[in-house]
Every structure is written in C-alpha cells, then in structure tokens.
N, C-alpha and C positions, 0 to 999 in steps of 0.2 A: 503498500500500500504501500505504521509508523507505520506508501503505501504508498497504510496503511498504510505500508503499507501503507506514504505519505503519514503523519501520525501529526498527524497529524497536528506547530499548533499541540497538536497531541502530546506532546513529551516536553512544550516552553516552558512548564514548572516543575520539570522531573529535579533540576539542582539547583530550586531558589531556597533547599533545606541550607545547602552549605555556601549560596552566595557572598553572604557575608564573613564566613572565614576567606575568603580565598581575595577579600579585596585589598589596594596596598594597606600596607601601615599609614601611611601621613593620609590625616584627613582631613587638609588642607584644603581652600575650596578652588575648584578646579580654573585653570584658564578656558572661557566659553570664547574667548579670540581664536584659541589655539585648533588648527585644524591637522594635525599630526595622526588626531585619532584616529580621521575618517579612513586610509588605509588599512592599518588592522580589523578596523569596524567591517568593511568591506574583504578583510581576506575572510573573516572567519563567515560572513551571511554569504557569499557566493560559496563559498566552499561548502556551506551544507546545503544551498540549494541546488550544486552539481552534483554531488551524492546521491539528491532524491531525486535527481532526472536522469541519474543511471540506473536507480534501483527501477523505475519504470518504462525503462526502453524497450522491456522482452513485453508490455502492452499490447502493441497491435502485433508483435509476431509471434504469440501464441498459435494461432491458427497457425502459420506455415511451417511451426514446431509440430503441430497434432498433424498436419501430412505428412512431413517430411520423416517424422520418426514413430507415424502411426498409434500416435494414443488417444484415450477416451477424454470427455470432457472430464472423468471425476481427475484425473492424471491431471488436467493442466488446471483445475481448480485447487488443488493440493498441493503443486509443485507452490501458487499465489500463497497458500495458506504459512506455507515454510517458514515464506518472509516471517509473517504475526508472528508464530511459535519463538522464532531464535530472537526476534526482535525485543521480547518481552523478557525471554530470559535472559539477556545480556542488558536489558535495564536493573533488574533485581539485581544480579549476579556484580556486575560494572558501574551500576550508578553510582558510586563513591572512589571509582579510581579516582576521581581528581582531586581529593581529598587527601589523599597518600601522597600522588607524584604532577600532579599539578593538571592544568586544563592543557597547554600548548601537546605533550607526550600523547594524551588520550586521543585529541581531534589529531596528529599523526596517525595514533593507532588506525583511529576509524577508516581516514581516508585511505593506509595502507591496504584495510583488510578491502574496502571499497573496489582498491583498482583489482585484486587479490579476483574480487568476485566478477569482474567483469575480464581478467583473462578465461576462465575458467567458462561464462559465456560465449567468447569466442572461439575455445576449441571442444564445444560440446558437442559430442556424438550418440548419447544416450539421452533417456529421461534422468537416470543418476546423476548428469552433470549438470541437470537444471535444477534440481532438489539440491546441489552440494553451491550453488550460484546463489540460492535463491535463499540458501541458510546464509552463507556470508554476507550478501546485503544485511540480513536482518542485525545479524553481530555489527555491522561497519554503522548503522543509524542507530543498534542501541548505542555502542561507544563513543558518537558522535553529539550524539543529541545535548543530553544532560552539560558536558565543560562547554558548548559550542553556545548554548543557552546565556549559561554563567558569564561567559566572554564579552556577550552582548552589552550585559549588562556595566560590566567590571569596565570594558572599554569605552563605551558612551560615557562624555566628561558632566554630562546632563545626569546620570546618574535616575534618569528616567524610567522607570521600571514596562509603563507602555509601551515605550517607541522597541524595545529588546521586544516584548512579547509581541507584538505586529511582527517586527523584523521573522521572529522564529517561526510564525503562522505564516509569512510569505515564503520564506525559505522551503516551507515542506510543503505549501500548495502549486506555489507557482514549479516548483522544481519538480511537483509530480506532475503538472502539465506539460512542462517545457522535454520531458523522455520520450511520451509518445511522438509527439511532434516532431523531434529530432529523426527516431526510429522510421516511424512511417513515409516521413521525404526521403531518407536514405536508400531506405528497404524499398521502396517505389521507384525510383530516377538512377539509384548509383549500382557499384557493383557489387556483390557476394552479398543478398538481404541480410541475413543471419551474424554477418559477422565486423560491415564495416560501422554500423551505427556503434558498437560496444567499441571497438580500437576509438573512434573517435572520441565516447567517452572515457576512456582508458586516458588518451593523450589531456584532456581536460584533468582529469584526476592530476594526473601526477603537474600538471601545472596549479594546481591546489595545493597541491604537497611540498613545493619549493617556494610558494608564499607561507603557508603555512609552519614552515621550520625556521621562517623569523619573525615571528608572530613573538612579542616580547611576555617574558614572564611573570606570573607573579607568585610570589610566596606560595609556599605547602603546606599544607598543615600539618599539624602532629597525628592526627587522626586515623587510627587502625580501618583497612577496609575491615566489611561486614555487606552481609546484605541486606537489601532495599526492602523487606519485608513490609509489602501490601496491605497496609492495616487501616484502619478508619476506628476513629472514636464512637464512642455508642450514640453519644450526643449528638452528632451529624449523620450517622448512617441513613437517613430518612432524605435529608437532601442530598446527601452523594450520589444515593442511589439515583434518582430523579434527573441530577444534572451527568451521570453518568451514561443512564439509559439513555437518554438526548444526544450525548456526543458519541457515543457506541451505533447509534442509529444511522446518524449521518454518516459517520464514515464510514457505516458497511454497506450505506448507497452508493457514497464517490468508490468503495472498492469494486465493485460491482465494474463499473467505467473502468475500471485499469486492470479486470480482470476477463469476464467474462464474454461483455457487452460487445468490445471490438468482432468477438466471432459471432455473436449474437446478430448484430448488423450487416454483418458479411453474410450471413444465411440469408436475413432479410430482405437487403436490398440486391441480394444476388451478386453481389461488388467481391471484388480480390482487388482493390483501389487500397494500398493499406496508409496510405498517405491522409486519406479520409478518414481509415477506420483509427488514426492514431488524433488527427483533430479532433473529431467527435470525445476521445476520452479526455485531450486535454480543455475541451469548449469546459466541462465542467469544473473542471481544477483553476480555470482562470475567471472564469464567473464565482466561485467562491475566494480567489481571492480578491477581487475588485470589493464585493460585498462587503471582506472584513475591513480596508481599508477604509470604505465610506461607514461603518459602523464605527469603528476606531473614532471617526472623525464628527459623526453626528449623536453618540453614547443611544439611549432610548434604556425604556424598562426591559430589565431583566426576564423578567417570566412573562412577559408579554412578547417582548424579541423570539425566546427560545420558541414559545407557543407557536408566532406568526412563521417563524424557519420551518419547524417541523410540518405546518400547514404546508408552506410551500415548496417542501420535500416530497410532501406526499403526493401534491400535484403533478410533481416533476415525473415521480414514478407512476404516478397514471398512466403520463403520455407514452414512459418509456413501455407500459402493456400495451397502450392502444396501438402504437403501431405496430406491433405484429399481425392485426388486423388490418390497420390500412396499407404497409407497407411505405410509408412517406419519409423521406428524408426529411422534410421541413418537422416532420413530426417530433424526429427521433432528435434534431436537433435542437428543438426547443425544449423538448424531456432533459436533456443534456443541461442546458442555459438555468431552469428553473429550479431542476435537482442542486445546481454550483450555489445559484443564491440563499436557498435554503440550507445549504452546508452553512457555508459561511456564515449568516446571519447567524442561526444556534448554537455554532459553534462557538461561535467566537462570546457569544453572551455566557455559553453555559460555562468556558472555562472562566471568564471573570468572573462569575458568580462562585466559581468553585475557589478562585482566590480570594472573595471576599470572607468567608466563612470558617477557611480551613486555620487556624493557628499555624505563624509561621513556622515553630521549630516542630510539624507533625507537615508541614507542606510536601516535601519530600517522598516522604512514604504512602499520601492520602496520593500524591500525584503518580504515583508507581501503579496504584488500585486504579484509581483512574486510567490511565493507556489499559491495563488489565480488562475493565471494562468495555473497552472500546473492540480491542482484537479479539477478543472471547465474540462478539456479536461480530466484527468483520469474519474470521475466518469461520464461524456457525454460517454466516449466508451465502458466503465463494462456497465453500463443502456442500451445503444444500443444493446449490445449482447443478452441483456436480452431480452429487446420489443422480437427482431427479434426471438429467441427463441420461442419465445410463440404461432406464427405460419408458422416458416418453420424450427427449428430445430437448436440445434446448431453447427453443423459443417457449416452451413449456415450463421449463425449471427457470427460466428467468420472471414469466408470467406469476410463478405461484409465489417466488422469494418476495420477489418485487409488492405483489398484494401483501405480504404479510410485515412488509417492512412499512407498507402503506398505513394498515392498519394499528401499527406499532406506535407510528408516525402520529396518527391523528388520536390515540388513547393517552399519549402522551403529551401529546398539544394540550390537549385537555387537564390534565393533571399542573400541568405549566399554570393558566389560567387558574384555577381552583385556587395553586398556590398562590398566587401575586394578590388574590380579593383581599 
C-alpha cells in the first residue's frame, strides 16, 4: 500500500513518542531568516516519497505478472498483502531504532533495504520473488517511516508540528501515486515492461541514499531498543476504535486502487493500455492528496469531516461497482477522483483527532495500534478479492468487497455524526 501499502499519513505519529528526545540540546530560538534547513527538509520528504513510489510500481503490472508467470488473483492479492504483514512488523519490531543509533542510520537503513527490494523486482522469475520484493518494501517503509517523520519535525526551524505531519501524509500519498504513473508510461512506450520502471526507481533510490548520508545528525539517546507494543488505554479504546475503523477503511479503499483495480479495469474496459491502468490508480492517490492539503488549510469539524469523507468514500465505491455494469471509463474515473477525496478528507481528520486525545508519552504505541488497525482491514479486503476471485471472478470479488467496504463506510459515517452531537 503503509501502500498501504502507502500508510498511509499512516505511520506520521508512529515516533512523535521519542520526538523530543532526539531534538538538539540548545533551545535556542531558531533563525526563521535562515534557509539552510530547506535542503535537509527536502532530502528526507523526497526520499520517503520515492520509497512509496517504488513500493507501488508493481500497481498496474500485476496483471502482466499473473500472465507472464500464470497465477491466480488470490497469488497477486497476497503477494499486495506481504507489503501490510512485514510493514507492520518492522514498525513494532524497529520503531525505536532511532532511539538507540539515531534517525540519519535508520532512513539509510530503509532506503538501502528499499533499493534491496527493487533489485530483486527486476530479476524476478517466480511468484517467490514477488512475495520476497514485496516483504522488503514493507521492512524498507517500516524503517523509514517513524526517524523520517521525526526529521521532519527536528529539521523544520518553525518547529511546527503541522506542516511535518502534511509533509509525511504527502510523502506517502503522493508517492503512492507518482509509482503507478511512472510504471504504466514505462511499461506502455519503453523497453522490457517488467523491468525498466524498477532500475529507474532503483537509480532514484540510490540518489536518495547519497543525499541522504549527509543529512546532519542529531544526538542518540540513551535509550535501550524494545518493542513498539500496540496498546491503547482503556480510557480511549472507545474513540480509537472509531477513529481507527475510519482510517482502516479508507485505506483499504485507496488499496484496492494499487492493488486489484488496475486488473479489475483491464477486464473491464477490455484495455492492456497499462499507462491508463497505472493513472487511474494514481487519479486516487492525488485527489486524496490535494484534499489533505486544502483541509490542512481550511481545518473544519472533526466528526463531521470524518463523517462527510467516509460518505464520500462510499460514493466513490458505488461508482467503482456501477461500472462493471456500465462499463464506462468516465465512470471508473470518477469512482477513482471521489474515493481520493474521501480518503483524504477522513483521513486526514481522523489522524488529528487521534492526536488530539492520545497523551503524548503513550502517542507512540497508541500510533503503532493504529497502522495495526488500518492493514489488518487493508490486507482483510486485497485477500477477500482474492478468495472470491478464485470462484466467481473478479469483477465479482471487487463488486462484493467494495459493497461491504460501502456499507462499513456509511455505518461509520454515522457513528462519526452521533459522536460530534
């Protein structure tokens, strides 16, 4: 997707537990003349948003994987689901490496394992090389995410806690659009589909990597790793849940788009166009980031936001069942446009709402539950497309997930509203 598996955004509060150890000593008030920042600021938000536009490149050529090496849809919805699984356990498992040996080592780490997983996309000859690809993205965004977050914050001289968490929600939306788009013009116009989009993100990587290793340091802490254990106060559970379910929602819509959908539309519209079927996933991923921005920029209520998002998530995913009946591009594109804004707006409310509530020295581990939340319901509705694939088809197993993510969509809209009266 983290995706999803993009994460969405998903993971910008996984290390606001140990932001504040890890900032300098003097706290001195900053020079706001001084523009030195903006390059560091700039190596570490591009460098996570090329990450997630490598982890999303195999998008639109999943189908030319399921011919070329003959598997089912549950095969290429599982190989998607990988991502979630590894991604989730290398947040528990690594979310406190930068606590030990600092944030600059770890965003190495990431980006190393990052290029790691995109050689390994370029000489796959089995489904076990997309399953062993598709685990190392998810390790390269958990290790990435959490110091990459921190960075944001530590390096803005504004010391602005917004503009980092915008930054990290465009980083993994726009970056999960900008893959397929890459993918599908390459894989449609250039030469070897399969394998030139990944070397070019490959060569991207590692120009990440040699910014990234003079990215300046800052202090370590003393602080033994341990794990990120998943926990929530009993006091909150009632709204975690709630703003969980919300963001677990959306982003197992937008993974749907980066997973299934591309072959879904190529049934559809009868198209092997994958240039198309790689826009169409990112139309969604850039209409939810536009969204968060102009939210960012205009605030609005909390549970009324989530509410009106998830309304218009659910519309998105109408359109996206009705056209299997009308068969219309215009259709599938604006399921596409509708579904992106309804990400964005929800999302984007339910993770501030989840910042407002959480106590900050439990933020850490309530934000670990959280992503938990989310790929538990992403990788539950890629899987499901799959099963159902396997005996009635996919425009079937997209039709039945999609209603039920509909109806998810709108019982929780409702729950939104109730809460806000």
């Amino acid at each position: 997707m983290r995706t999803v598996a993009c994460v969405t955004s998903v993971m910008s509060e996984a290390s606001a537990g140990y932001e504040s150890r890890m900032l300098p000593a003097s706290t001195a008030a900053p020079d706001r003349t001084d523009t030195t920042y903006l390059r560091p600021l700039l190596t570490v938000f591009l460098g996570w948003l090329w990450v997630m536009a490598g982890v999303n490149l195999a998008a639109p050529l999943y189908a030319v994987y399921a011919d070329e090496l003959g598997f089912s849809g549950l095969v290429l919805t599982t190989v998607f689901a990988t991502y979630a699984v590894t991604l989730v356990a290398s947040l528990l498992l690594c979310g406190r490496l930068a606590d030990r040996f600092g944030r600059r080592p770890v965003i190495l780490a990431g980006l190393a394992t990052g290029c790691l997983a995109l050689v390994v996309f370029t000489a796959a000859e089995s489904t076990a090389w997309l399953y062993a690809a598709r685990a190392l993205q998810g390790i390269a965004v958990g290790l990435i995410s959490g110091p990459a977050t921190a960075a944001l914050v530590e390096i803005d001289p504004q010391r602005d806690t917004r503009r980092p968490a915008l930054l990290a929600g465009l980083a993994q939306t726009v970056g999960s659009g900008l893959g397929p788009v890459i993918a599908g013009c390459l894989a449609q116009w250039g030469p070897d589909p399969l394998r030139l989009s990944y070397l070019v993100g490959l060569a991207g990587t590692l120009v990440a990597v040699g910014f990234a290793w003079r990215l300046p340091e800052q202090a370590t802490g003393g602080e033994p790793w341990r794990i990120q254990w998943p926990r929530v106060p009993a006091g909150l559970r009632t709204d975690f849940l709630r703003v969980g379910v919300t963001a677990g929602l959306v982003w197992a819509s937008l993974a749907l788009y980066l997973s299934v959908v591309p072959s879904y539309v190529a049934d559809l519209l009868a198209t092997d166009n994958l240039a198309l079927l790689g826009a169409n996933s990112a139309l969604a991923c850039f209409a939810s980031a536009g969204t968060q921005v102009w939210a960012r920029a205009h605030g609005g209520h909390q549970h009324r936001s989530q509410a009106l998002g998830l309304t218009l998530l659910a519309a998105g995913l109408v359109l996206l069942v009705v056209s299997s009946l009308t068969h219309s591009l215009p259709t599938v594109l604006a399921g596409a446009v509708v579904t992106g804004v309804g990400h964005g707006l929800a999302f984007i409310h339910a993770q501030h709402e989840l910042n407002t509530f959480v106590p900050s020295q439990r933020r850490a581990e309530v934000s670990a539950a959280f992503v938990c939340c989310i790929y538990v319901l992403v990788g539950g509705a890629v899987i499901a497309v799959g099963l159902i694939d396997e005996t009635g088809g996919l425009t079937r197993g997209v039709g039945i997930v999609g209603s039920m993510l509909t109806v998810g969509a709108l019982v929780t809209a409702g729950w939104q509203v109730a809460r806000g009266r």
